[in-house]
C-alpha positions in Angstrom: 0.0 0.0 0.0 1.6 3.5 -0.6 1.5 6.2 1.8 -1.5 8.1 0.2 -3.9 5.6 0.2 -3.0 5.1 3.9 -3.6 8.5 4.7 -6.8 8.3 2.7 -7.9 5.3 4.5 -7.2 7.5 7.7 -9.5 10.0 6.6 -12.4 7.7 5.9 -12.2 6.1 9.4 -12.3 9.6 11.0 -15.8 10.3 8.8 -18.4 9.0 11.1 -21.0 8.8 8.4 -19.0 7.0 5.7 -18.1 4.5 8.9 -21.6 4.1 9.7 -22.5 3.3 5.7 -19.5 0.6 5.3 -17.9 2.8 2.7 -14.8 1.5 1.6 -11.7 3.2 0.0 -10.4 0.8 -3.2 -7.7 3.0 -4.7 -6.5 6.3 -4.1 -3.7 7.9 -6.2 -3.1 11.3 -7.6 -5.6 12.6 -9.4 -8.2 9.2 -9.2 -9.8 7.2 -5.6 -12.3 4.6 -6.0 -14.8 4.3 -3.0 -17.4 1.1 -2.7 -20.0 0.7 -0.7 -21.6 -2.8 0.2 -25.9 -2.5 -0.4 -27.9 -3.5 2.2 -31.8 -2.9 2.9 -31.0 0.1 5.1 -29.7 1.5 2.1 -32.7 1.0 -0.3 -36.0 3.1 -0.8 -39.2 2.0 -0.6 -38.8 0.9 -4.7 -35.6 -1.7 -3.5 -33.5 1.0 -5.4 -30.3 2.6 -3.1 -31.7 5.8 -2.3 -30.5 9.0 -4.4 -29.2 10.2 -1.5 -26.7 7.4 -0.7 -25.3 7.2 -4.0 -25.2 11.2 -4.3 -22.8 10.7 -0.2 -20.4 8.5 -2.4 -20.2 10.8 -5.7 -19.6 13.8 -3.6 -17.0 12.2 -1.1 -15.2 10.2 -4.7 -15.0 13.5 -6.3 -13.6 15.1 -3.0 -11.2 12.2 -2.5 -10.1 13.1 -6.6 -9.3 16.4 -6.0 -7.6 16.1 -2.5 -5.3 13.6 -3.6 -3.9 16.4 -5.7 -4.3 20.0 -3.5 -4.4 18.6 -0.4 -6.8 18.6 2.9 -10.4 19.9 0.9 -13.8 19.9 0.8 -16.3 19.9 -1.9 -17.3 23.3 -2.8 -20.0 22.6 -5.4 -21.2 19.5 -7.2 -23.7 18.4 -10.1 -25.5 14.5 -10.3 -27.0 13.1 -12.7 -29.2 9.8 -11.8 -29.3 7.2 -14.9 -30.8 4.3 -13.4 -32.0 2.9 -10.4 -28.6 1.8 -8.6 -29.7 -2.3 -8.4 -26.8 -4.5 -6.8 -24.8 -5.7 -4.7 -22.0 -3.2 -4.5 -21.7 0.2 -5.5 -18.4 1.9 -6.5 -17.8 5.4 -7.3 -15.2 6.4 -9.7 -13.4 9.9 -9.3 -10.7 11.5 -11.5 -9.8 14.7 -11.7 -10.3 16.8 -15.0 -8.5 20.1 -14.2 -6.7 21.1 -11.1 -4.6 24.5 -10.1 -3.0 25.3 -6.3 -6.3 26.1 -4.9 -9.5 24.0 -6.7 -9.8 21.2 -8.9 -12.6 20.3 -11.3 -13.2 16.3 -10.9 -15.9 14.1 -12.5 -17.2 10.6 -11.0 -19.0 7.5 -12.2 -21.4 5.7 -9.8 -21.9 1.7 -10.6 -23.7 -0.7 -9.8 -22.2 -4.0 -9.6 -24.5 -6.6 -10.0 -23.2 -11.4 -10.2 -20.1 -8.9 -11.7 -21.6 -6.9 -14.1 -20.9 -3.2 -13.8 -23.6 -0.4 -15.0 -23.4 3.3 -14.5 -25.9 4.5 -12.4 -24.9 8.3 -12.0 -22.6 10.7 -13.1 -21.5 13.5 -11.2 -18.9 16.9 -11.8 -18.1 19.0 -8.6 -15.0 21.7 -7.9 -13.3 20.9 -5.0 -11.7 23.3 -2.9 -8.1 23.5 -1.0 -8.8 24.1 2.8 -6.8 27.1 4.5 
């Protein structure tokens, strides 16, 4: 494991919400992190879809992952979702890279998926500009 994703793990450990949904950090490098999330009931609507909500928490913490693994400590200072499907699986995993970056925001974009018996579909996409804190 390299140092970042250690520190990134940190970080997700010290999020009480994101410890309380399960999320898990799958890659984090400059300029990209991966975040996956196991589905469970609690998780679901009253359609058996994940709520918008839930997979709108792991966009906006992908995309804020993305753009801190290049400026540093940050925080999401805007983002944009677009919902394509009802989010139907077993695991979801957000996928964050970042577009554009200077020394005090970066522009990122994120896929949401829906892995379902191994098959991956995009469920949401999502564009936010993260901000560098202090």
């Amino acid at each position: 494991m390299s140092e970042l994703f250690d520190f990134g793990k940190n970080i997700l450990e010290q999020q009480p919400f994101s410890v309380l949904l399960g999320t898990e950090l799958r890659a984090f490098e400059p300029g990209k992190a991966e975040l996956a999330l196991a589905v469970r009931d609690e998780l679901k609507q009253q359609h058996g879809f994940v709520h918008g909500g839930v997979v709108s928490y792991l966009a906006d913490n992908a995309l804020t992952y993305a753009g801190g693994s290049v400026l540093g400590d940050s925080v999401t200072s805007e983002y944009k979702i677009n919902y394509l499907r009802p989010a139907l699986g077993q695991t979801l995993l957000a996928r964050a890279t970042v577009i554009s970056a200077g020394k005090r925001q970066a522009v990122c974009q994120c896929q949401v998926v829906a892995i379902n018996d191994g098959e991956e579909r995009v469920v949401a996409v999502a564009q936010g500009t993260i901000t560098k804190i202090g």
